[in-house]
N, C-alpha and C positions, 0 to 999 in steps of 0.2 A: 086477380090471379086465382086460378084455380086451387086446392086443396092437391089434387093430385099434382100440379106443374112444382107446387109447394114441395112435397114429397120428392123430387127428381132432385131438386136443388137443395135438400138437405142430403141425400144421397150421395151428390156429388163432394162433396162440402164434408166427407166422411162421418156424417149421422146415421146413428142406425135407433131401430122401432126396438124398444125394451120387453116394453107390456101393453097390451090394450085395457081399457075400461069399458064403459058403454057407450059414453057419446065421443070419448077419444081417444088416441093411444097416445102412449108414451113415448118418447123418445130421447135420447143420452147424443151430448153433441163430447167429442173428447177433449176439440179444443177449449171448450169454456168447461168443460168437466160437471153440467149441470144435466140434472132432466126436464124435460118439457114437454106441454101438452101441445098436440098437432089433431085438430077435429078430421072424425073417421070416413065423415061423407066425402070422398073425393070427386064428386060434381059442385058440390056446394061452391060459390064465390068466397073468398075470403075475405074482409075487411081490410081497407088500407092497414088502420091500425096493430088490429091482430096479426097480420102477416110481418110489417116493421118488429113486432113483440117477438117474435117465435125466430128470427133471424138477428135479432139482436142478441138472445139469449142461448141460440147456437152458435156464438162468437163468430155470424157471417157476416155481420156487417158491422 
């Protein structure tokens, strides 16, 4: 999965982008009421793992 298809689906999912940094931005999911890192290249592939992480901790999954 892509980085950007990544971003669509936290989108949906009522996440929004907080703050960026350098190699990431931030992001606030409201249902798990946490922030989390989402990497900024959105070509880049994701990692099975990192992508399970970042959806777990957006209480998407």
């Amino acid at each position: 999965m892509k980085v950007s298809e990544m971003k669509r689906i936290l989108r949906d999912g009522k996440c929004y982008k907080d703050w960026e940094g350098a190699n990431h931005e931030m992001w606030y999911s409201p249902v798990s009421k946490q922030h989390f890192p989402v990497p900024r290249h959105n070509a880049q592939e994701l990692k099975k793992g990192t992508a399970e992480r970042i959806l777990k901790e957006a209480g998407l999954k």
